[in-house]
N, C-alpha and C positions, 0 to 999 in steps of 0.2 A: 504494500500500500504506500500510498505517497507521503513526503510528509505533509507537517501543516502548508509549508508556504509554496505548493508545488500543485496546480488545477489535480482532479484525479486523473489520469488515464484515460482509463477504463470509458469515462463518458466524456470524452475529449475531439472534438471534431477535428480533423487536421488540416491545419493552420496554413496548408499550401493552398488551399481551395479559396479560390476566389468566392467573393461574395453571392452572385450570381447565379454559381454552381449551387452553393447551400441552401438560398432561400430556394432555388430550385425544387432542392433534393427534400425540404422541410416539406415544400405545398405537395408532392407527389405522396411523401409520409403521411400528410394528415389526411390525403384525400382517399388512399388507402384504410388508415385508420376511421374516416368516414363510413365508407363503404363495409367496411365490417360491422360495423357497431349498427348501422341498419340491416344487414343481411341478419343478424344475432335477435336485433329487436324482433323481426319477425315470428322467432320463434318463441319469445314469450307471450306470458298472460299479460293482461290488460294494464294491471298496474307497472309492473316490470318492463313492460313495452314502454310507455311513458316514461320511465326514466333513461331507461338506455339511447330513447327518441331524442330526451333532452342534454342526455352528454353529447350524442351524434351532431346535436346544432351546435353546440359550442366546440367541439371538434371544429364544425363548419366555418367559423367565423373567425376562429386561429389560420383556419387553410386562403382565407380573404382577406385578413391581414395581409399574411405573406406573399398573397398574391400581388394584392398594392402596394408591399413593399419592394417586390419585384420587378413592378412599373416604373418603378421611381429609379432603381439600379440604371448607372452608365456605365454602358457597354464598353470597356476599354479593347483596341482593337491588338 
């Protein structure tokens, strides 16, 4: 393990990747992460569906951040 004054690893994106690239690779994450969490809702009950419905939206609107923050990214050539 790392020490205190050292990011962990383990969940450490790496630092040669352009900006770009990651918010990229974030919105393709959450929209995948989307897409499951409604494929799963479907298969609960009623109550349980609405909750899973309502993490999938805030999933959603993390994957729309990133998205507009991806707009805003300049494309270095």
């Amino acid at each position: 393990m790392a020490s205190t004054d050292e990011p962990e690893r383990m969940y450490l994106a790496n630092p040669k990747y352009d900006m770009e690239s990651l918010l990229a690779n974030a919105c393709e994450t959450l929209g995948s992460a989307s897409e499951m969490l409604n494929n799963f809702a479907a298969t609960l009950d009623n109550s349980r569906r609405k909750s899973a419905l309502g993490i999938a939206q805030v999933v959603m609107l993390a994957e729309l951040a990133v998205n507009q923050a991806l707009d805003k990214v300049e494309i270095k050539p």
